[in-house]
VEXDREN-2710 file (C-alpha; in Angstrom, 1 decimal):
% VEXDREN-2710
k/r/px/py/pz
1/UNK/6.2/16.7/14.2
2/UNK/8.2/13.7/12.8
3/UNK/11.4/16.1/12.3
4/UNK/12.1/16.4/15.3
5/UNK/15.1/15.1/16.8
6/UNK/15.6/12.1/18.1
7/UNK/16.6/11.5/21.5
8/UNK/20.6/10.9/21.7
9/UNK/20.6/7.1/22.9
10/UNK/18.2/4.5/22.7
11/UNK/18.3/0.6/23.7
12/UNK/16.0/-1.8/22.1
13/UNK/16.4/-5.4/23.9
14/UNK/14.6/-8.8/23.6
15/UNK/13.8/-8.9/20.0
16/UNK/15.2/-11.4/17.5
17/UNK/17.5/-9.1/15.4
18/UNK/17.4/-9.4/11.8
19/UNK/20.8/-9.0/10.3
20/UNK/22.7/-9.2/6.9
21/UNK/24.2/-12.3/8.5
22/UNK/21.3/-14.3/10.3
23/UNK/18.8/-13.8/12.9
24/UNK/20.6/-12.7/16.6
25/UNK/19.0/-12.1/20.2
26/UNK/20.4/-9.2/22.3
27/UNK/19.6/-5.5/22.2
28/UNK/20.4/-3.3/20.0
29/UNK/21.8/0.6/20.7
30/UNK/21.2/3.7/18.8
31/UNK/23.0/6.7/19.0
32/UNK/21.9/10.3/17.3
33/UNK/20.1/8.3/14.5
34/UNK/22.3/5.7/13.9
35/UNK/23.0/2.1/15.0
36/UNK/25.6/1.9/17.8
37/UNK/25.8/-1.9/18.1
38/UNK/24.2/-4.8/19.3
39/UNK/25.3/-7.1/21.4
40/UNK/24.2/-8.7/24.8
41/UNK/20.9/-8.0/26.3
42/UNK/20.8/-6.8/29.5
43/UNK/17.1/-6.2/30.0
44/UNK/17.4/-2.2/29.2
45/UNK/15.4/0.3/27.8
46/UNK/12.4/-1.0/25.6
47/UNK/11.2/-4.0/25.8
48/UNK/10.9/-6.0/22.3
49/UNK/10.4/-9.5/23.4
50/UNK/8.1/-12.0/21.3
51/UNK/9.1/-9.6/18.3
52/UNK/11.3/-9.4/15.2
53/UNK/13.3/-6.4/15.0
54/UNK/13.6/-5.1/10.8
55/UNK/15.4/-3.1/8.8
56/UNK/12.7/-0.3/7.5
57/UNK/11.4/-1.6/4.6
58/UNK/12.1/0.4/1.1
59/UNK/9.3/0.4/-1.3
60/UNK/10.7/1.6/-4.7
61/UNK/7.3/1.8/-6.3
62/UNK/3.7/2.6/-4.7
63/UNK/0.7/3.8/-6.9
64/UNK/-1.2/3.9/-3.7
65/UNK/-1.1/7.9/-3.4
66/UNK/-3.8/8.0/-5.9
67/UNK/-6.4/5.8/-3.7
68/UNK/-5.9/8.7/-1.2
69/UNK/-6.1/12.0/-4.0
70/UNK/-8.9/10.1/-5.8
71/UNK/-11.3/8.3/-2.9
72/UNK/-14.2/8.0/-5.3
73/UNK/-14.7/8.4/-9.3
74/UNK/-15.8/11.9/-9.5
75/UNK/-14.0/12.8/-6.0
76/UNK/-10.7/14.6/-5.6
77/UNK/-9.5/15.3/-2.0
78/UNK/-7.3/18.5/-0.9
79/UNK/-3.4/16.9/-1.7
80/UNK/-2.0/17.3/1.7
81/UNK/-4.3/15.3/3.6
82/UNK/-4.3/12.6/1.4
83/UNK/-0.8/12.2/1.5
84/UNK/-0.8/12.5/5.5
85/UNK/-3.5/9.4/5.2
86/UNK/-1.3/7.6/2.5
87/UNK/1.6/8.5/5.1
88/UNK/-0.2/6.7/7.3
89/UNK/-1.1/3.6/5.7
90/UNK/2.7/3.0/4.3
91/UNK/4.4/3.4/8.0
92/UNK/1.8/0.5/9.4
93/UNK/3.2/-1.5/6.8
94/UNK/6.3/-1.3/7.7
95/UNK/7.7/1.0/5.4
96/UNK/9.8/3.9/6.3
97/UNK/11.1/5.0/3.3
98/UNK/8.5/5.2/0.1
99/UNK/9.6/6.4/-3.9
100/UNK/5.9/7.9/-4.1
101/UNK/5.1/6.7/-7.8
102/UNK/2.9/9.9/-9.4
103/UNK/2.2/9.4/-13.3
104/UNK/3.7/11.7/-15.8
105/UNK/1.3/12.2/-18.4
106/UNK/-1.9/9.6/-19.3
107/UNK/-2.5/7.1/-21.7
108/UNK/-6.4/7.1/-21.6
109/UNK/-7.4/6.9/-17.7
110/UNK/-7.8/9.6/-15.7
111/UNK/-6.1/12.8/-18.3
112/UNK/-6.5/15.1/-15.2
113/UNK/-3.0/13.3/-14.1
114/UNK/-1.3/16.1/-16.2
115/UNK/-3.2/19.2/-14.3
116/UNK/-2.4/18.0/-10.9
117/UNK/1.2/16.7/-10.9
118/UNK/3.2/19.6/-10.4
119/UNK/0.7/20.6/-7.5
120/UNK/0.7/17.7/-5.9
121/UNK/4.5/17.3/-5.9
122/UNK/4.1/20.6/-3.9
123/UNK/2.4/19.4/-1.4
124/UNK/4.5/16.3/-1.1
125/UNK/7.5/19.0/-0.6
126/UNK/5.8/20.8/1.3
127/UNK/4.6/18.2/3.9
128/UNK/8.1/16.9/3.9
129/UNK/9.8/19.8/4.8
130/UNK/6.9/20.4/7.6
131/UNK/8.2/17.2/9.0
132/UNK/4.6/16.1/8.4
133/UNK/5.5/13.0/7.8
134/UNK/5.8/9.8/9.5
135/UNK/8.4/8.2/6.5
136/UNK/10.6/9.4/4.6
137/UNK/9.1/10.6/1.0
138/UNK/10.7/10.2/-2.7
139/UNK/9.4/10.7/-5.4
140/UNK/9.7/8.0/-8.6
141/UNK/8.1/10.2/-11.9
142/UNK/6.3/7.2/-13.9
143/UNK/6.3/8.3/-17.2
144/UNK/3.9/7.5/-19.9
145/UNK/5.9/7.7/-22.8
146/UNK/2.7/7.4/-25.1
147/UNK/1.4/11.0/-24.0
148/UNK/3.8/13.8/-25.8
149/UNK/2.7/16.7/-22.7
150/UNK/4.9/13.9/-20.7
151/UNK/8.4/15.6/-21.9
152/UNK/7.0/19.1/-20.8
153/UNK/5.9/17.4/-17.1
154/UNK/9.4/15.5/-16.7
155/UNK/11.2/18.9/-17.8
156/UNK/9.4/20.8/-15.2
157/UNK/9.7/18.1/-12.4
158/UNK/12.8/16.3/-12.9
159/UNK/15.1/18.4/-11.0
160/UNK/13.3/18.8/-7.7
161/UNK/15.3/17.6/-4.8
162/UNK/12.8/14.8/-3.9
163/UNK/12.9/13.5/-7.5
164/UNK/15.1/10.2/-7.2
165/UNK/14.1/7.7/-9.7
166/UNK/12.6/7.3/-13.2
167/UNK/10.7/4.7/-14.9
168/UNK/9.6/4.6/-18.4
169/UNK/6.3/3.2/-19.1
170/UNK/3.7/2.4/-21.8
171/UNK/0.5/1.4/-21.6
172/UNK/-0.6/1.4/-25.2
173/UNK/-2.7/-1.9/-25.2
174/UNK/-0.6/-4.1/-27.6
175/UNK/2.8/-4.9/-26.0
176/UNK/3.9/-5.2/-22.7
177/UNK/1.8/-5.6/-20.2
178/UNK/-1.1/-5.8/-22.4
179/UNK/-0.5/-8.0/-25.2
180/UNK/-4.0/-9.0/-26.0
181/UNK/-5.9/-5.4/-27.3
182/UNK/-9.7/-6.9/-27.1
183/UNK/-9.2/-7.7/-23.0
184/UNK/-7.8/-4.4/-22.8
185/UNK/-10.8/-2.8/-24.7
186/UNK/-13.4/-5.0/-22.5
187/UNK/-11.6/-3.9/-19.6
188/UNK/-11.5/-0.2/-20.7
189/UNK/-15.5/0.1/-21.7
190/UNK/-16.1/-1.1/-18.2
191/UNK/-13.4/1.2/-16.4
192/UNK/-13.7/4.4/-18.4
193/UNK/-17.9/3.5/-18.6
194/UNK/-17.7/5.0/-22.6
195/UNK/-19.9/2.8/-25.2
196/UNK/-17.8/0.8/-27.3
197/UNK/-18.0/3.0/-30.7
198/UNK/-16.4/5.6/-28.2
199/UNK/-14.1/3.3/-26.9
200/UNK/-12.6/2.2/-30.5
201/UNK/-12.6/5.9/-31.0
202/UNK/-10.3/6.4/-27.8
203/UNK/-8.1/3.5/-28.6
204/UNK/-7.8/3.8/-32.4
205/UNK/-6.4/7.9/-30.9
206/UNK/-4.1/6.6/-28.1
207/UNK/-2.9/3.8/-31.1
208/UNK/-2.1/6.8/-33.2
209/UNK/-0.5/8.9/-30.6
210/UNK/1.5/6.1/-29.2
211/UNK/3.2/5.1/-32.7
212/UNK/3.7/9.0/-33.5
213/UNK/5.5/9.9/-30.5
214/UNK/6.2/7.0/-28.4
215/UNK/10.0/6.6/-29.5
216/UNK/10.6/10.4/-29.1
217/UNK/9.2/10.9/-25.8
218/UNK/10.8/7.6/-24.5
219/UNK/14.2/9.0/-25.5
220/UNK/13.7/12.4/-24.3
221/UNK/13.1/11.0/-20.5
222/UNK/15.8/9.1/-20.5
223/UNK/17.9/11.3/-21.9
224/UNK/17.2/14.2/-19.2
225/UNK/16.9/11.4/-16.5
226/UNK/20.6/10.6/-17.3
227/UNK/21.8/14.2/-17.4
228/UNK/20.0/14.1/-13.8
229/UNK/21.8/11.3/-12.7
230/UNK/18.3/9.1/-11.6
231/UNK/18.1/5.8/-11.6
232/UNK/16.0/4.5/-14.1
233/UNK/13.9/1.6/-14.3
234/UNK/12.2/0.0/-17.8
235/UNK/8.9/-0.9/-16.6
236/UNK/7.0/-3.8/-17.8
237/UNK/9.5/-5.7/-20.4
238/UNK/8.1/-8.7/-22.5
239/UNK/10.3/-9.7/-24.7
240/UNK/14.3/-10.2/-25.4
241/UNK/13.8/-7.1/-27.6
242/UNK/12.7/-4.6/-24.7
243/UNK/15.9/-5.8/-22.6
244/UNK/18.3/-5.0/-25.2
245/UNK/16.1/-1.8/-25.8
246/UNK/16.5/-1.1/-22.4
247/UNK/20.4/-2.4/-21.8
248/UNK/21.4/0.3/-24.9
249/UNK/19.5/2.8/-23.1
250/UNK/21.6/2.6/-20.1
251/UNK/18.9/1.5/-18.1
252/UNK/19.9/-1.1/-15.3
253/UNK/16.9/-2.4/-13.8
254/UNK/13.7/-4.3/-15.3
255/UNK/10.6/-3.2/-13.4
256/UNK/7.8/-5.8/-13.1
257/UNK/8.9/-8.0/-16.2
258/UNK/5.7/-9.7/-17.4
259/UNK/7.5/-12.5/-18.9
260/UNK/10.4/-15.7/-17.3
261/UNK/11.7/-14.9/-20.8
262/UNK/12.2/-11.3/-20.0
263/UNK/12.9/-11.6/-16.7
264/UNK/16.2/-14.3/-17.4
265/UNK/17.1/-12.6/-20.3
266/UNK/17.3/-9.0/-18.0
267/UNK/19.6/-11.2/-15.5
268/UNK/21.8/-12.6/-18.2
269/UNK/22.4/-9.2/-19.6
270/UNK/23.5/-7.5/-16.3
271/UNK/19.8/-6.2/-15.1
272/UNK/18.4/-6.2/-12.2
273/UNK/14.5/-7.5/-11.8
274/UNK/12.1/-5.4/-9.4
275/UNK/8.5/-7.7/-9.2
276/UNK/5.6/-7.0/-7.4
277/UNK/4.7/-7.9/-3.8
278/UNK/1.5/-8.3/-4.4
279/UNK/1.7/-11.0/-7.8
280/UNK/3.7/-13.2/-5.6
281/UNK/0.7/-12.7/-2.3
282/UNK/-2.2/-13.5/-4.8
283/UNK/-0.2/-16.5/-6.8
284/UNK/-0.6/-14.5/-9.8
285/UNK/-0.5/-11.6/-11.8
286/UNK/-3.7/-10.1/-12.6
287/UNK/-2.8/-9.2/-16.0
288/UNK/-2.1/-12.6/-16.9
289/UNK/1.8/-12.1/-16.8
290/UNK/4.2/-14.6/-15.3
291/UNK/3.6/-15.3/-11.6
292/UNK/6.7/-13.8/-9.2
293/UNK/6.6/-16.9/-7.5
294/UNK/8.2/-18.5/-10.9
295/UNK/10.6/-15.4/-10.8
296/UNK/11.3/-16.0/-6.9
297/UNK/11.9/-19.9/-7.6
298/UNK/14.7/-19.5/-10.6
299/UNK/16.3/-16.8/-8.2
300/UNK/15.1/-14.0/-10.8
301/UNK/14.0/-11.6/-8.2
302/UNK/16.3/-9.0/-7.1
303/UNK/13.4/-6.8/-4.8
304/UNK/10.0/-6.4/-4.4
305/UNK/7.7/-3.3/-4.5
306/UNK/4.6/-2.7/-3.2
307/UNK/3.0/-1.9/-6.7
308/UNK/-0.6/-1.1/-5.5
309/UNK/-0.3/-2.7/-2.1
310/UNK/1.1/-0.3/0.6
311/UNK/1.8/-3.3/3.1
312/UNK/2.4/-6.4/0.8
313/UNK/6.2/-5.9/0.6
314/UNK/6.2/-6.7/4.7
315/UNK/3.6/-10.0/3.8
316/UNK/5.5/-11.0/1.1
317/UNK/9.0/-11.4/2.9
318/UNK/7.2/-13.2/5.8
319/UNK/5.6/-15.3/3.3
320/UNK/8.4/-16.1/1.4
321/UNK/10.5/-16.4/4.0
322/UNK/8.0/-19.6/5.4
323/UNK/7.2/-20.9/1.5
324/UNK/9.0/-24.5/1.7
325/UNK/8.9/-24.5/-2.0
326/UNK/12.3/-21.3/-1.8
327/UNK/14.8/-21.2/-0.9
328/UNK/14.5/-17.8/1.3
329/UNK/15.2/-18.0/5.1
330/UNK/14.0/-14.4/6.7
331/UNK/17.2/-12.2/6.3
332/UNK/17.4/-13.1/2.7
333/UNK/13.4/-12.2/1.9
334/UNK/13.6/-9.6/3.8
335/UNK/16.3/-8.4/2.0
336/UNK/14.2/-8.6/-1.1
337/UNK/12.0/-5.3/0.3
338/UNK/15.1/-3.5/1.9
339/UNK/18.6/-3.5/1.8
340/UNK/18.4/-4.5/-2.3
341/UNK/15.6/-1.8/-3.1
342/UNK/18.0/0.8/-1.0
343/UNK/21.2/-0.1/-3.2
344/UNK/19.1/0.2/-6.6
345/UNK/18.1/4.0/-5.3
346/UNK/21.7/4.5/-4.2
347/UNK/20.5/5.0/-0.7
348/UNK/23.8/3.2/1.0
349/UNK/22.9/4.6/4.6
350/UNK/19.9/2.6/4.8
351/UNK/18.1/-0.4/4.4
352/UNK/20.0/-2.9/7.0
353/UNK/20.6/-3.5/10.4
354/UNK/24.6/-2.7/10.8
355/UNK/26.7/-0.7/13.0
356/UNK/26.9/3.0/11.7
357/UNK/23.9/2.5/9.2
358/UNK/20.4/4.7/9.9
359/UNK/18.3/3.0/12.7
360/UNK/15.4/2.6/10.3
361/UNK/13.9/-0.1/12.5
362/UNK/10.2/-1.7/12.5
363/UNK/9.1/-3.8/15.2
364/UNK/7.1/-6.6/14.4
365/UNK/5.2/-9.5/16.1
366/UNK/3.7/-12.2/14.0
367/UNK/-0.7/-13.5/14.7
368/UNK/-1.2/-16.9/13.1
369/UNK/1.7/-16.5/10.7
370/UNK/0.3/-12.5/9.8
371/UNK/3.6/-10.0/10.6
372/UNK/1.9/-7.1/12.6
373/UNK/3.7/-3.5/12.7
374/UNK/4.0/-2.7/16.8
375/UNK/6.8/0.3/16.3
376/UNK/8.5/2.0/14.0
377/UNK/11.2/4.5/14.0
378/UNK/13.2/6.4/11.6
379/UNK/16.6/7.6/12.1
380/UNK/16.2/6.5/15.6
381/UNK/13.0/8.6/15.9
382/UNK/9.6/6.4/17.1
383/UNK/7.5/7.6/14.5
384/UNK/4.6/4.6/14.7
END
């Protein structure tokens, strides 16, 4: 099992080492989990040559689980093996510490989200404390603040010891991410496949509920999320008005901002920005929101998640880091998927290559530009 411990010293030696400071050959030593030191390469213990030596990437926000739990329309799988095959897919990527991003009540899609959250949270503890696991497993409660069971869910979930970090969402077509309501509704027939006098039925309901209970459940989570001590992230701000929302909140981080307004306005007002991986990979945001590349290029990015993407946060930095149009060598992109996403979760043993830090290492070799995962190991454990 991935618990186990890991052995007491262990020298890694010919990979270009990635480092707060700049890229270094040598070897590098770990000792009971931790980084010893690097220094001179002597040709000892595993070979790494011809690859880059990481920091374990930290991906804040994956929706990915739900590929696994939900393989087809009408299909749910048993919850412990489809997070050991999610597991599996988010070490390859290069990711060895994952805020697993379950939904807290519904908007429209997929109202079954309420019935299974509290079980599948179980079997996320469950295959944790198994040392099931190949990385290390948070959980980030993504709550729909449109949907009133959502106070109930975050009350009953909020104080489990995996629960780490919040994020308030709303996906009441409208605002944020979906400003224009007939794209949405197009989208929706086709997605939910309901004729449209049931779909205007559906959204003229979720309309309702939103503007009924929207502001109450949105202060309840963060209220209880603040009493917990989370971090908490405001997901999907638009406009100067959802930052200051936000900012009087207490909330210190703007997740996925759809907008350069937003996004500079966030940054001005002491925020930090989380984009997606995958907007800046396709040179766009699906949703018609501002591209991260735009973000990256006025310096408006503070990390990157892997939104729906297990691996894109390892593309991304690779790609950013050989984009002549920023300004990112390697250590800074890479930075952008782990040592900045590991001080947002206040996770300060993690998330860089430095003496007395957890060796949360990934070794990686690139193929025509394309970084490929060869090893992996957390707290000095080879788990890939």
């Amino acid at each position: 099992m991935f618990d186990t411990p890991a052995p007491h010293a262990l020298t890694l030696s010919g990979a270009q080492i990635v480092t707060p400071t700049g890229i270094r050959d040598g070897a590098l030593r770990v000792e009971d989990g931790k980084i010893a030191g690097i220094g001179a390469d002597h040709g000892e213990g595993r070979d790494l040559a011809g690859h880059y030596l990481i920091p374990g990437i930290v991906d804040l926000h994956t929706d990915h689980i739900e590929r696994h739990v939900f393989p087809r329309l009408t299909v749910q799988w048993p919850f412990l093996p489809a997070l050991l095959a999610h597991d599996a897919v988010i070490i390859a990527g290069g990711t060895t510490t994952v805020f697993d991003s379950l939904s807290v009540g519904a908007s429209l899609k997929r109202p079954e989200r309420r019935e299974i959250l509290g079980p599948l949270i179980d079997a996320l503890e469950h295959g944790r404390a198994a040392g099931a696991f190949r990385a290390d497993h948070m959980l980030h409660l993504r709550c729909e603040i449109s949907d009133p069971t959502t106070m109930e869910l975050v009350d009953d979930n909020i104080g489990r010891d995996i629960t780490r970090l919040v994020s308030v969402m709303d996906h009441t077509p409208g605002d944020r991410q979906l400003p224009d309501i007939e794209r949405w509704f197009d989208h929706m027939l086709k997605d939910m496949a309901v004729t449209t006098d049931e779909g205007r039925t559906m959204m003229a309901e979720l309309l309702d509920r939103s503007a009924r209970v929207g502001a109450q459940v949105r202060t309840h989570v963060i209220a209880t999320a603040h009493a917990h001590a989370h971090t908490i992230m405001s997901h999907d701000d638009r406009s100067v008005a959802h930052v200051d929302q936000a900012r009087a909140e207490g909330i210190a981080i703007s997740e996925f901002p759809c907008t350069l307004t937003a996004a500079r306005h966030a940054r001005n007002s002491g925020m930090l920005n989380v984009a997606g991986a995958p907007n800046y990979l396709r040179g766009g945001s699906q949703s018609g929101n501002v591209g991260v590349a735009a973000l990256l290029a006025d310096d408006l990015v503070d990390a990157l998640a892997s939104d729906y993407i297990p691996r894109s946060p390892l593309d991304a930095a690779f790609a950013i880091a050989a984009d002549p149009g920023l300004p990112h060598d390697l250590p800074a992109a890479l930075a952008l998927v782990t040592a900045a996403p590991a001080r947002m979760a206040g996770l300060l043993d993690r998330g860089r290559i430095a003496v007395g830090l957890r060796a949360d290492l990934v070794a990686v070799r690139l193929i025509a530009g394309q970084p490929i995962v060869s090893a992996a190991w957390r707290a000095g454990h080879q788990v890939f």
